[in-house]
C-alpha positions as CSV (number, residue, x, y, z in Angstrom):
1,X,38.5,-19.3,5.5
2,X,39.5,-19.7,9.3
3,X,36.4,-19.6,11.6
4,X,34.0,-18.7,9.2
5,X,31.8,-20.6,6.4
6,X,32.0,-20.2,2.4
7,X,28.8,-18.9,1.7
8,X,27.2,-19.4,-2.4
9,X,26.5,-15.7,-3.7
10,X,23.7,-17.5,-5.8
11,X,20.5,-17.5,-4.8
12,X,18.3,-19.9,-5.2
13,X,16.9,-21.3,-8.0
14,X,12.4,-20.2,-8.5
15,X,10.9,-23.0,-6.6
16,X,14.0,-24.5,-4.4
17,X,13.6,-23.4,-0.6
18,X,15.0,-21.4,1.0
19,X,14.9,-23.2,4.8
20,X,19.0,-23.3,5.3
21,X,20.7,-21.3,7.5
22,X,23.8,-20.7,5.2
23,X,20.7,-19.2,2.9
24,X,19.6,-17.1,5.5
25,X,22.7,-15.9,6.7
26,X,23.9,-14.7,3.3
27,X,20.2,-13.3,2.1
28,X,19.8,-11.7,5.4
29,X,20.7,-7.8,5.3
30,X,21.7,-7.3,9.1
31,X,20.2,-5.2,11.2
32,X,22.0,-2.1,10.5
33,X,20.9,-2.8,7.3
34,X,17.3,-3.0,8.4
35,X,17.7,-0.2,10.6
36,X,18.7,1.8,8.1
37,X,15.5,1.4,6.0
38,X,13.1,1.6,8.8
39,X,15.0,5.2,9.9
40,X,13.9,6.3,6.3
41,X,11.0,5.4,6.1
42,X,10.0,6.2,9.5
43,X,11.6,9.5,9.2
44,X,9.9,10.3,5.7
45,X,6.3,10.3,8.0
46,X,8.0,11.8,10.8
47,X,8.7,14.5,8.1
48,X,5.6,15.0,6.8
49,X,4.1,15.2,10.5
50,X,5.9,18.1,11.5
51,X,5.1,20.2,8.3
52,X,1.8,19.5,8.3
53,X,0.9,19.8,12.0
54,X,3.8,22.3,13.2
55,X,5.0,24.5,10.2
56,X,1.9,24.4,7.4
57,X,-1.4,26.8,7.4
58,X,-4.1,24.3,9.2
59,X,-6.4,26.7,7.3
60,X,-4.8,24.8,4.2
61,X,-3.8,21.5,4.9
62,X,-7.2,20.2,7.2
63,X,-9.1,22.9,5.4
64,X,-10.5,24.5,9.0
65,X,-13.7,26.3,8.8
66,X,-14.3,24.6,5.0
67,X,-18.3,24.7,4.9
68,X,-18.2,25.4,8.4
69,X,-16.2,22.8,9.8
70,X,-14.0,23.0,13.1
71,X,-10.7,21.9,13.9
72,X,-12.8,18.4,15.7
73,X,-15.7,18.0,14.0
74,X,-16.0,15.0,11.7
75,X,-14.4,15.9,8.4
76,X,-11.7,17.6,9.8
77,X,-11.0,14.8,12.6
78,X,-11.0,12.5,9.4
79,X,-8.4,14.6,7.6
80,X,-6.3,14.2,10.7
81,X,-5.6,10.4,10.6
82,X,-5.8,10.5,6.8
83,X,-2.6,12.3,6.8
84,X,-1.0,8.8,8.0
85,X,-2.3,7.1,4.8
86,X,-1.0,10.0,2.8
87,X,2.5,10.0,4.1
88,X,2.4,6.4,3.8
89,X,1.8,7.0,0.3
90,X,4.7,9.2,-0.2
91,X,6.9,6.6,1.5
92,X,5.2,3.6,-0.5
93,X,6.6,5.7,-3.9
94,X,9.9,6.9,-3.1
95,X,10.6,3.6,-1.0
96,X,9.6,1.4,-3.9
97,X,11.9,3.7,-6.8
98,X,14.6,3.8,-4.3
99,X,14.7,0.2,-4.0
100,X,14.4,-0.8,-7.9
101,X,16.5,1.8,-8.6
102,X,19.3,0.2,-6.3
103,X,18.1,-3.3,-7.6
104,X,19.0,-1.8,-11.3
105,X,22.4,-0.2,-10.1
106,X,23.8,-3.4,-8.6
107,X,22.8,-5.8,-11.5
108,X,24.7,-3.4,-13.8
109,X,27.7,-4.3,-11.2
110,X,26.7,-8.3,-11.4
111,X,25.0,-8.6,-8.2
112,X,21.8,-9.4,-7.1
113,X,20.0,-6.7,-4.9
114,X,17.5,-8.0,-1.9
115,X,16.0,-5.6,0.1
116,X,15.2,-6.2,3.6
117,X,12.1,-8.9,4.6
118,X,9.3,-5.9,5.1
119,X,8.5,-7.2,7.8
120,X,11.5,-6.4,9.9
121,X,11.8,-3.0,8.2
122,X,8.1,-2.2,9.5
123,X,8.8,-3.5,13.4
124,X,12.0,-1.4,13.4
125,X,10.0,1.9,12.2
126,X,7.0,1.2,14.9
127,X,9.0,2.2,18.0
128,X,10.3,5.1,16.5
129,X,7.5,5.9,14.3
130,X,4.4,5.4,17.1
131,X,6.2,8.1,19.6
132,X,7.0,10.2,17.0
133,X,3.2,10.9,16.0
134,X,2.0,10.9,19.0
135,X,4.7,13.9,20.6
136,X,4.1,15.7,17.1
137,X,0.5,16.2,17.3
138,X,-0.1,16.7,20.7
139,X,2.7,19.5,21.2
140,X,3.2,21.2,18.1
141,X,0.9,24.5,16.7
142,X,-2.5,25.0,18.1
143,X,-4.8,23.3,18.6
144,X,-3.0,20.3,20.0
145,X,-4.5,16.7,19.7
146,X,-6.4,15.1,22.0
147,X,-4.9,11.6,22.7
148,X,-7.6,9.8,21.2
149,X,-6.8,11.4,17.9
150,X,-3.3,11.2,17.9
151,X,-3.4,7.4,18.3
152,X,-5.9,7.4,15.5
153,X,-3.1,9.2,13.1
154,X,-0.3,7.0,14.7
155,X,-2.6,4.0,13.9
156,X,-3.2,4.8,10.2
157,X,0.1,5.8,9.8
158,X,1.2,2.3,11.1
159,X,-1.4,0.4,9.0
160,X,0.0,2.3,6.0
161,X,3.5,1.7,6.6
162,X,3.2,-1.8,6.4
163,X,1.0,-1.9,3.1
164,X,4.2,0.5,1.6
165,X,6.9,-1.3,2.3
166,X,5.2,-4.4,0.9
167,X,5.9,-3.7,-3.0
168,X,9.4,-2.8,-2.9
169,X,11.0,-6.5,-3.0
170,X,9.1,-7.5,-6.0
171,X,9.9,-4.6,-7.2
172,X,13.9,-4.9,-6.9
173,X,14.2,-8.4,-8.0
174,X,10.8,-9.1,-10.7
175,X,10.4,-5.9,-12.3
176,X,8.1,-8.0,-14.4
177,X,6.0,-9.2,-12.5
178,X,5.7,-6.1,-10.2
179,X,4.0,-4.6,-13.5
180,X,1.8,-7.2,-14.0
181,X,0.4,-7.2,-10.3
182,X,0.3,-3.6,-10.3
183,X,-1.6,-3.4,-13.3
184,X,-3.8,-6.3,-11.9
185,X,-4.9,-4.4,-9.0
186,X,-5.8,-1.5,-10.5
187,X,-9.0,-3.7,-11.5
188,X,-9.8,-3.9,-8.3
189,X,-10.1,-0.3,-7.1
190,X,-13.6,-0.1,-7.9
191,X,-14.7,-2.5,-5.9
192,X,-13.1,-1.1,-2.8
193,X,-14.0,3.0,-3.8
194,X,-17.1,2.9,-6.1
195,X,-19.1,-0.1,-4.6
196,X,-19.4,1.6,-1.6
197,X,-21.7,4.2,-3.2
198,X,-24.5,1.7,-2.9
199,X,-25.0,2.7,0.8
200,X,-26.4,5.7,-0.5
201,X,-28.8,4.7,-2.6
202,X,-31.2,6.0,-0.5
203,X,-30.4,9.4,-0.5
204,X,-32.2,11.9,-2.7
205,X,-34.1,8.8,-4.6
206,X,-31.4,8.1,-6.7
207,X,-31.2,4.3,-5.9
208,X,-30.8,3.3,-9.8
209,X,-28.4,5.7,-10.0
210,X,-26.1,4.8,-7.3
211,X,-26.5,1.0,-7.9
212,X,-25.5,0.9,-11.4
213,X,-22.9,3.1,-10.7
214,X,-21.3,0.8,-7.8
215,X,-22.5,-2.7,-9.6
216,X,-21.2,-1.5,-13.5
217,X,-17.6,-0.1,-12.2
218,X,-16.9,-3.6,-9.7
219,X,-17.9,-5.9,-13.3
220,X,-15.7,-3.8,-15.4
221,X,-12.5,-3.7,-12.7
222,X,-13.1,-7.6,-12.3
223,X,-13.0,-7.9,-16.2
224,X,-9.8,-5.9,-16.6
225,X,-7.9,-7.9,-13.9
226,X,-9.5,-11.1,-15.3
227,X,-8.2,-10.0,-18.7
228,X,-4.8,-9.5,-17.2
229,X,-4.7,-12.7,-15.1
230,X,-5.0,-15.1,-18.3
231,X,-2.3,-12.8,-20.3
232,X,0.1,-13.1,-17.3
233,X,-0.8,-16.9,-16.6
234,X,0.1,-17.4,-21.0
235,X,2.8,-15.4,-21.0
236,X,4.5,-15.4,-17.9
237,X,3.7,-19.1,-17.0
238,X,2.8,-18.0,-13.2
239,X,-0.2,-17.6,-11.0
240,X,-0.8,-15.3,-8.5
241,X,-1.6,-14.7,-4.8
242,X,-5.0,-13.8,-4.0
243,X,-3.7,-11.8,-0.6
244,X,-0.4,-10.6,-3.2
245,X,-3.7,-9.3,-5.7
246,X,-5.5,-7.6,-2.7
247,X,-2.5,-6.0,-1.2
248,X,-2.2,-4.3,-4.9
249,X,-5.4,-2.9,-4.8
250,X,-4.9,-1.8,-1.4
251,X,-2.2,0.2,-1.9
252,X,-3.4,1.7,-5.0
253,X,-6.6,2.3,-3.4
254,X,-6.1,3.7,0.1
255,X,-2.3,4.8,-0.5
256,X,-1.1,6.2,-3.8
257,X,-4.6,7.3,-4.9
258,X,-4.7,9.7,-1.7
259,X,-1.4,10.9,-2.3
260,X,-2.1,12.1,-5.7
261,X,-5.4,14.0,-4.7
262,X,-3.3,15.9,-2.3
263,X,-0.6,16.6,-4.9
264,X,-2.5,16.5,-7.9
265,X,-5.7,17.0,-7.7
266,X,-5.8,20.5,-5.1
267,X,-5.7,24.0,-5.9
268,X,-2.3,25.1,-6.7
269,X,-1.0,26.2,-3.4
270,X,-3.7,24.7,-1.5
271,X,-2.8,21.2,-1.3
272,X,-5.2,19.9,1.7
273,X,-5.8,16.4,3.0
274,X,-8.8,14.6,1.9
275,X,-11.5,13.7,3.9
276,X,-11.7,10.0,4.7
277,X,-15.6,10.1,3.2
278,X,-13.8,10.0,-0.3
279,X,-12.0,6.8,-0.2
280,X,-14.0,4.8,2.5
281,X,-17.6,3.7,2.8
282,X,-19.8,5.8,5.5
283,X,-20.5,2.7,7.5
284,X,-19.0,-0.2,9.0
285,X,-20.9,-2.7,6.9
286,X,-20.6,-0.7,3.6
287,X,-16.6,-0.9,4.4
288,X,-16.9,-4.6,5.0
289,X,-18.6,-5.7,1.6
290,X,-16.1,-3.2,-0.1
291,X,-13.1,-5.5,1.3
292,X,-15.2,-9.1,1.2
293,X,-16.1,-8.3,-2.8
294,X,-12.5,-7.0,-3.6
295,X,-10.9,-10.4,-1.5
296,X,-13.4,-12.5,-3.4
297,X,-12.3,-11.3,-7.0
298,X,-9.1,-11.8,-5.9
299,X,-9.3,-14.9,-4.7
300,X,-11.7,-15.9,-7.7
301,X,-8.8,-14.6,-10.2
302,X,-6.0,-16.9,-8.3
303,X,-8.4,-19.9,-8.9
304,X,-9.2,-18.8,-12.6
305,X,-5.8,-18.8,-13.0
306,X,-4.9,-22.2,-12.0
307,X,-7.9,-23.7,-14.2
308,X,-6.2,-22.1,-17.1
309,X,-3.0,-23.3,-16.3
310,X,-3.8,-26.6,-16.1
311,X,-6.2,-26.5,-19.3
312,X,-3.4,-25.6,-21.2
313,X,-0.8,-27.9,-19.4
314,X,2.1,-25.5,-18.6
315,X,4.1,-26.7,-16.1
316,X,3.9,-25.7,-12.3
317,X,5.8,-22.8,-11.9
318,X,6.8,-20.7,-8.5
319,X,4.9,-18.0,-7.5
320,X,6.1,-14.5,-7.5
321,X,7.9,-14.0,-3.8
322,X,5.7,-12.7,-0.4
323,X,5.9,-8.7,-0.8
């Protein structure tokens, strides 16, 4: 071929690099390509934004004057960036089935489907996605956001783009092992949505209560994800990521799990936006040993995993590829 290269439509085998530039050039999607999937997903927010701060009943979506609250007082300033993580979790679905749907369409045609690197997907969204939040919700309906609150709903939004984008590669090219990880981080949820409740132990007396509630639910996710961890090291012959393990829990935690309270789990026909009190602790420190225990299980579970491995001699096998 005159003034171009032959370039092998086989990737690479588990394990061998993937450091040359005829690789790249060939596993690279281009950047249409890549601006094609951030003006989806970034548009999918976009979306959502308008409804819910231009065309839907406030009344309804940010539940104003619920229990007496205003359209800036805390619960209701909280529903306001929590609409970010909720949209992200509508993206972080559709944007994960899209993907393994294509990824199942074009190995029925004999090729192998690779969707963009996320990370390139989630820097094309941010300079469309960023401006887009911030002219939405301080222009449209009444009342307009201050600026401080828009950049806190552009800032969630942003932090939950990137966690949804994450799954949709493993998801396209190891359906497999996107089940077993997903499954895996369910096990972590409570650590990141129960333990928290300890913070209030001190309210109403109920400091048993509250403990045993936080303490029992963390053990029990740790045992199910430990549980899984030995089944996928035995049968799958592969060890995880601690930060791929966390990322799971992340995303079910703080994306898909707000998402289905606001479809599921509402009124029919008042589908509102939960308060930010439901999936995070109150405080900064109560937050902080939420995240440090649910990084140390999964950190623990990666190490578990290699002991077994190498107590029951399986050979070293690649890891599952960065989200």
């Amino acid at each position: 071929m005159k003034g171009s290269q032959r370039v092998s439509k086989e990737l690479p085998k588990e394990g061998q690099k993937e450091s040359s530039g005829a690789f790249r050039w060939q596993q690279g999607p281009g950047q249409r390509r890549i601006l094609l999937h951030a003006l989806i997903s970034s548009g999918m927010i976009l979306s959502l934004f308008v409804y819910w701060f231009g065309v839907a009943n406030r009344y309804i979506v940010f539940l104003y004057e619920h229990l007496g609250a205003g359209p800036f007082d805390p619960p209701t300033v909280s529903r306001y960036w929590m609409s970010g993580l909720v949209a992200s979790g509508m993206v972080m679905v559709l944007y994960t089935y899209g993907n393994w749907f294509w990824g199942r369409v074009r190995g029925i045609q004999g090729h192998r489907y690779f969707p963009p690197a996320p990370a390139k997907v989630w820097a094309s969204s941010i300079p469309l996605l960023i401006p887009g939040i911030l002219w939405i919700t301080t222009h449209l309906n009444w009342p307009v956001l201050p600026l401080s609150l828009a950049l806190a709903c552009a800032g969630a939004a942003a932090g939950g783009l990137w966690l949804a984008l994450l799954p949709a590669r493993m998801a396209a090219t190891q359906v497999a092992d996107f089940l077993w990880l997903s499954l895996a981080g369910i096990g972590l949820v409570p650590a990141l949505l129960l333990l928290r409740v300890v913070e209030r132990a001190g309210q109403g007396g109920k400091w048993p209560t509250h403990a045993a509630i936080g303490v029992a639910s963390t053990l029990v996710g740790a045992l199910w994800t430990f549980f899984l961890a030995m089944g996928y090291v035995r049968w799958r012959h592969k060890v995880w990521r601690g930060s791929h393990l966390l990322v799971s829990s992340l995303c079910w935690s703080y994306l898909l799990l707000p998402l289905v309270h606001h479809i599921l789990l509402t009124p029919p026909g008042l589908h509102y936006i939960s308060v930010a009190e439901n999936f995070f602790a109150a405080t900064p420190g109560g937050q902080a040993l939420s995240l440090l225990t649910a990084g140390g299980l999964a950190v623990g579970t990666t190490i578990l995993q290699r002991r077994i491995k190498n107590g029951i001699g399986l050979r070293p096998h690649a890891n599952p590829p960065a989200p």
